[in-house]
C-alpha positions in Angstrom: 156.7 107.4 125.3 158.2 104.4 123.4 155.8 105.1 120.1 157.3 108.6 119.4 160.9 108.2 120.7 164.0 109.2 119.7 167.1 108.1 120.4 170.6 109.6 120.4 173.6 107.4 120.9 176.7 109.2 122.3 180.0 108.3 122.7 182.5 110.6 125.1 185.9 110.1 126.2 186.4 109.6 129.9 188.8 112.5 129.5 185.7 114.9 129.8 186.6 114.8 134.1 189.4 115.2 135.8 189.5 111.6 137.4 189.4 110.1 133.5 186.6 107.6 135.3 183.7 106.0 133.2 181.3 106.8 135.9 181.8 110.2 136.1 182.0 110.7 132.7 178.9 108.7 132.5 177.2 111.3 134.9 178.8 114.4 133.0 176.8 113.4 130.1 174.0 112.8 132.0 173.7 115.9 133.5 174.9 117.4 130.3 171.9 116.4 128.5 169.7 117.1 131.6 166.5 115.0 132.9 163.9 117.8 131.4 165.5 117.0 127.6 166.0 113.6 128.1 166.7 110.3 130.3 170.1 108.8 129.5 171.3 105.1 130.1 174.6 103.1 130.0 174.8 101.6 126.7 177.2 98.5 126.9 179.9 98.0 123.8 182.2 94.9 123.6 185.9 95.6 122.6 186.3 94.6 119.4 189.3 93.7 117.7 191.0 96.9 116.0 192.7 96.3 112.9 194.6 99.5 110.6 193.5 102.8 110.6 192.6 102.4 106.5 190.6 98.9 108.0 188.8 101.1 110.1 187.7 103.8 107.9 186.7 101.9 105.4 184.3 99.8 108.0 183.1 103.0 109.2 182.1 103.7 105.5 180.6 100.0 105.2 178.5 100.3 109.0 177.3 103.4 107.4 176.4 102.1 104.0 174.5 98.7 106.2 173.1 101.2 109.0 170.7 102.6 106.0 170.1 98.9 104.8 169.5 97.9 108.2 167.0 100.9 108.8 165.2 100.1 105.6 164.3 96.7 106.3 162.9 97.8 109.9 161.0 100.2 108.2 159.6 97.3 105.5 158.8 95.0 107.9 156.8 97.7 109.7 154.9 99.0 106.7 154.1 94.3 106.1 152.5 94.1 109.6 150.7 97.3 109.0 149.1 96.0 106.2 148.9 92.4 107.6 146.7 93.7 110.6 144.9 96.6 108.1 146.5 100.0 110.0 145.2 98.5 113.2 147.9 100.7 115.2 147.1 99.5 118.4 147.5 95.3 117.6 150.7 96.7 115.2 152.1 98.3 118.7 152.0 95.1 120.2 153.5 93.3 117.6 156.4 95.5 117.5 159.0 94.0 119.7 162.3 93.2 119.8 163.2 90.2 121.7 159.9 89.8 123.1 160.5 93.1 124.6 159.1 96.6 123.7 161.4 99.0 121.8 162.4 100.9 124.4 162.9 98.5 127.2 165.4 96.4 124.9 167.7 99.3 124.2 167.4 100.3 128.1 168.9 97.3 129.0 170.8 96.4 125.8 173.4 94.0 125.5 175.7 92.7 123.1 175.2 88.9 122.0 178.0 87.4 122.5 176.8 84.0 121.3 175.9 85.3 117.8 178.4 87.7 117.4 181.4 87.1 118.8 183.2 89.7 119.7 186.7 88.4 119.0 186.2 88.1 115.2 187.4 90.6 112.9 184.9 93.7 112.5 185.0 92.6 108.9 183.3 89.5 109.4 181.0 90.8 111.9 179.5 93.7 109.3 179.5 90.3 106.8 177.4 88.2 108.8 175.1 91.1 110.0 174.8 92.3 106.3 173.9 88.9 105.4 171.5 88.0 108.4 169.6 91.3 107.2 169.5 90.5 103.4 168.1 87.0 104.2 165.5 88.7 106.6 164.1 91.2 104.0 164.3 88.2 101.0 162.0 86.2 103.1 159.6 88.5 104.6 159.0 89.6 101.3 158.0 86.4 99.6 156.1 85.4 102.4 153.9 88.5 102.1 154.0 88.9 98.9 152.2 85.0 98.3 149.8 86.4 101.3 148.9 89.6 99.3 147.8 87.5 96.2 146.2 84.8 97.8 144.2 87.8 99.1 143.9 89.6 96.0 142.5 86.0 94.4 140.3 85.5 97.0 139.0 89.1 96.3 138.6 88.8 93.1 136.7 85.4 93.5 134.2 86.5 96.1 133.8 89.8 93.8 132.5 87.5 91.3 130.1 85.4 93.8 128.6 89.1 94.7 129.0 92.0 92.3 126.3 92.9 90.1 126.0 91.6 86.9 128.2 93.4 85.3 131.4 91.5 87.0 129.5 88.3 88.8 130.1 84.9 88.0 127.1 83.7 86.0 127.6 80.1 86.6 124.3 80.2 89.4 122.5 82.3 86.8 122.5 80.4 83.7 120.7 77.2 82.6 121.8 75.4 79.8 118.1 76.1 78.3 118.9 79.1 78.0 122.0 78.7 75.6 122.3 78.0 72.3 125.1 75.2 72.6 127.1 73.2 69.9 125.4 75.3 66.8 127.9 75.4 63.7 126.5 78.7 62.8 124.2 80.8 65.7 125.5 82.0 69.0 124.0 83.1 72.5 125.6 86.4 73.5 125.4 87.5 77.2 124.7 91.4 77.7 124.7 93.4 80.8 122.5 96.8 79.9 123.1 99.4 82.6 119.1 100.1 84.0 119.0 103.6 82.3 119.4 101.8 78.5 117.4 99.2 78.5 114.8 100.8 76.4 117.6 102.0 74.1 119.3 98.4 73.9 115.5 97.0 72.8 115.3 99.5 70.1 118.8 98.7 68.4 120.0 95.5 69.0 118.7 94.4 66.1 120.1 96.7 63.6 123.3 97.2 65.7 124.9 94.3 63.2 124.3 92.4 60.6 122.1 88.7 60.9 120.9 89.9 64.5 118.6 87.0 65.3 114.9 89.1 65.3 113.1 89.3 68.8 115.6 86.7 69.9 116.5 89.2 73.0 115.5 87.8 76.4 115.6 89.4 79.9 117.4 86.7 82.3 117.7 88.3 85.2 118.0 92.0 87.0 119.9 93.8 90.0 120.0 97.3 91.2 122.5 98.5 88.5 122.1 96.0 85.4 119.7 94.1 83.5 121.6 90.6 81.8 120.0 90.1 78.2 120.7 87.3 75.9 120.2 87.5 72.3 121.1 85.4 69.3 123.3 86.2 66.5 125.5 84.7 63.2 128.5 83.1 64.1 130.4 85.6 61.6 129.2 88.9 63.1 129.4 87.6 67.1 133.0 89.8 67.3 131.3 92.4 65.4 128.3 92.9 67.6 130.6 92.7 71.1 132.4 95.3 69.5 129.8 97.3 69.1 128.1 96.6 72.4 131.0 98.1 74.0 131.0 101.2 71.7 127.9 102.0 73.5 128.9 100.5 77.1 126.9 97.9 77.2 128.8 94.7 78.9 129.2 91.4 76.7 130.1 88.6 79.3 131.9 86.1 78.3 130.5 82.6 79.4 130.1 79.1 78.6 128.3 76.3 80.3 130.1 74.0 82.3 128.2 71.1 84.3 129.0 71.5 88.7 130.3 75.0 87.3 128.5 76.7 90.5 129.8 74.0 92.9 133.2 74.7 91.5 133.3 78.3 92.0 132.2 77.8 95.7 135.0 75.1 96.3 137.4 77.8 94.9 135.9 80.5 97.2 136.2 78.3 100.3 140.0 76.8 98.8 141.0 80.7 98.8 139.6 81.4 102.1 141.0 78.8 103.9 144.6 79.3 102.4 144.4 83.4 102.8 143.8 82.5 106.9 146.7 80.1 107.0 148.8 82.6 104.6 147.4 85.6 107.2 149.2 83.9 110.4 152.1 82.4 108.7 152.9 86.2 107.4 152.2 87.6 111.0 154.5 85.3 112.1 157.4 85.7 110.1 157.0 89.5 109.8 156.6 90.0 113.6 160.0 87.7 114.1 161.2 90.1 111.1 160.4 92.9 112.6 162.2 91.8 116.1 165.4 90.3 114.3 166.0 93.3 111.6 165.8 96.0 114.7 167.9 93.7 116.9 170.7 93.5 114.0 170.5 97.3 113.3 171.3 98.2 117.3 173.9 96.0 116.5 175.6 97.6 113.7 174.6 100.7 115.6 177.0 99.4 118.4 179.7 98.4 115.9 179.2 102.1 114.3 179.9 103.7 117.5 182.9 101.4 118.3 184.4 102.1 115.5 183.8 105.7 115.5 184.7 106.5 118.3 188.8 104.8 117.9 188.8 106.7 114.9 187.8 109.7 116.5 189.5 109.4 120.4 192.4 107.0 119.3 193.9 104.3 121.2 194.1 103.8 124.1 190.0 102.9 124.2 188.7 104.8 127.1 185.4 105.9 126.5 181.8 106.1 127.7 178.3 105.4 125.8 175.5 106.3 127.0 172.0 106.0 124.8 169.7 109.2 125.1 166.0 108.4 124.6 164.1 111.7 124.3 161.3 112.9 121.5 162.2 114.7 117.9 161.6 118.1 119.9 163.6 117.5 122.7 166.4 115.9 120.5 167.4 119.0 119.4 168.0 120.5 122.6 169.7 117.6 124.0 171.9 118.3 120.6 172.6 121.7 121.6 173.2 121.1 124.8 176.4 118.2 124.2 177.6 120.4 121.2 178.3 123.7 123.6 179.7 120.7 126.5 182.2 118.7 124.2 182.2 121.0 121.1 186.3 121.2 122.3 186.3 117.8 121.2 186.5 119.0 118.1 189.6 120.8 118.0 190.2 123.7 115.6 187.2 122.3 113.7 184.4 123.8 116.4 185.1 127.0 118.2 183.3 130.0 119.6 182.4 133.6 118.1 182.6 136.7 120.6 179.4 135.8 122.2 180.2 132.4 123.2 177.9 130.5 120.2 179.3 127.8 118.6 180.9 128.1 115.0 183.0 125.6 113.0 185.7 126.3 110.9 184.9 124.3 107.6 188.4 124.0 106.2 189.6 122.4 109.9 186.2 120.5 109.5 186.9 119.2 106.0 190.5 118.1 107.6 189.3 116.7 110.5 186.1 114.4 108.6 188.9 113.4 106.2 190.8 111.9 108.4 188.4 110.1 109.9 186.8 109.1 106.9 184.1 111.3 106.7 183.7 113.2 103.5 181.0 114.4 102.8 179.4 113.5 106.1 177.0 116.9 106.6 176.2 115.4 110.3 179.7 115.1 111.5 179.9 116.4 115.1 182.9 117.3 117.5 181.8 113.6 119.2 180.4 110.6 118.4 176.4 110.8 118.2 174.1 108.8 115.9 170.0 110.1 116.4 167.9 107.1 115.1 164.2 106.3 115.3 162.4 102.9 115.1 158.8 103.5 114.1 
């Protein structure tokens, strides 16, 4: 289930029983969400340190603001392994982890880091060093696949020119020095690639294509499935003028000069690029696996913090509340959804009340009140309780 999940974190008063007790309230929004909608498990928040009401909306405006960061950069480092392991969904699966765990079984048995986080700082600093911590994540994945991805490209591109035809190939294993006029002040060898079906055409007009065109200087070098690679010898003065031309009528001028241990060159390069694109490979799995598990880690965090916050702003002090995290599917969510909004839609006050037929219906001026003093304008989501729905894919 843990591959198309989704996950709902609520947050409830214990007023919702009559014995204000965290375990009952726990199982009145289990059984309000119900087994055949969802499973729901204790979700574990620290008490943080609560500073001013203005402190706390405008955190609640920064954990929103770092939630979307924080989701972003999961959702990069995802899209980096993809492409690491080539869409290979079931190795990607296995690399997506968070604390060596998989998805779901860390936020079933969540906990708070206490060593990383202290939770006696100011809620200020915390959102600081989490909004830092993910920053420097996304920087460095980045860069580290970004080097990967042209390393590959190179490599690409060099083994493209040890085996493409000879349009595009490297004709360093092709050409003899014999076969090159070298060093003249006045004559030069050109290099043509004539696609198969103009061959007879190229033969016919080369040597009226330009100017001091070399006569019967054309000679076949070599041939592949797709092109035949002519030389021919022409004026210094009209070599632009014939490449030019060549073009005109899509014939390919390659541009080469001899260089002695050219060819051993080029395969040193090749096997250079190959062995620094595997290294590059595994360092970039590496770091985008431990990405991927430290960027999800700190957004269940701020998650945490969100919900913390949230829910003094909305319940008050004293803090007596209950959080459970609801891991259903996107077509169960909804349900779960409707079912806490006709439980705790009281919660709401005059915002969320019912029409004659028992349904649900808000009052948007007490709604506009009620997410302004909270801090929530122009929230659209804004509930009668605390809920957050997130994904990690």
């Amino acid at each position: 289930m843990s591959k198309a999940s989704k996950y709902l974190l609520v947050s409830l008063p214990t007023s919702i029983t009559p014995s204000h007790h965290a375990e009952e309230a726990f199982e009145a929004l289990r059984s309000t969400v119900s087994n055949d909608v969802g499973t729901t498990y204790p979700f574990a928040i620290p008490t943080f340190k609560v500073g001013t009401l203005d402190a706390l909306v405008q955190q609640a405006d920064d954990l929103s603001k770092l939630h979307n960061a924080c989701e972003g950069v999961v959702g990069k480092v995802g899209d980096s392994l993809k492409t690491i392991l080539e869409g290979d969904e079931e190795k990607l699966q296995q690399q997506k982890t968070i604390n060596d765990k998989p998805v779901d079984q860390y936020l079933r048995s969540f906990q708070w880091n206490k060593v990383k986080y202290r939770a006696d700082k100011p809620i200020a600093d915390l959102i600081d060093s989490l909004q830092k911590e993910i920053q420097g994540i996304d920087n460095d994945v980045k860069a580290k696949v970004n080097q990967y991805n042209q390393v590959k490209t190179s490599l690409a591109a060099s083994q493209r020119r040890q085996t493409g035809n000879l349009a595009t190939k490297s004709l360093a294993s092709i050409i003899k020095p014999s076969q090159l006029i070298q060093d003249s002040e006045y004559l030069d060898t050109l290099l043509i690639a004539i696609p198969k079906q103009a061959v007879k055409d190229f033969y016919k007009t080369y040597e009226t294509l330009t100017p001091m065109v070399v006569p019967r200087s054309a000679t076949e070098i070599a041939a592949d499935d797709e092109f035949t690679l002519v030389s021919l010898v022409v004026f210094k003065k009209h070599s632009t003028e014939f490449v030019h031309k060549a073009r005109e009528k899509r014939w390919t001028p390659r541009d080469y000069k001899y260089k002695q241990g050219g060819k051993e060159e080029e395969a040193k390069e090749v096997d250079r690029l190959e062995k620094e694109e595997r290294k590059l490979w595994g360092d970039a799995l590496r770091l985008a696996r431990t990405g991927y598990s430290e960027s999800a880690m700190i957004w269940i965090h701020v998650l945490a913090l969100r919900v913390f916050v949230e829910t003094v702003l909305r319940y008050g002090l004293p803090l007596d509340f209950v959080c459970g995290l609801v891991q259903t599917n996107s077509k169960q969510a909804k349900k779960a959804r409707t079912n806490l909004d006709s439980t705790y839609s009281y919660l709401g006050g005059n915002a969320f009340g019912r029409d004659s037929k028992g349904r649900i219906k808000k009052d948007d001026q007490a709604l506009s009140n009620e997410m302004q003093s909270t801090g929530h304008v122009g929230d659209q989501e804004y509930s009668a309780y605390v809920c957050y729905e997130f994904e990690i894919v």
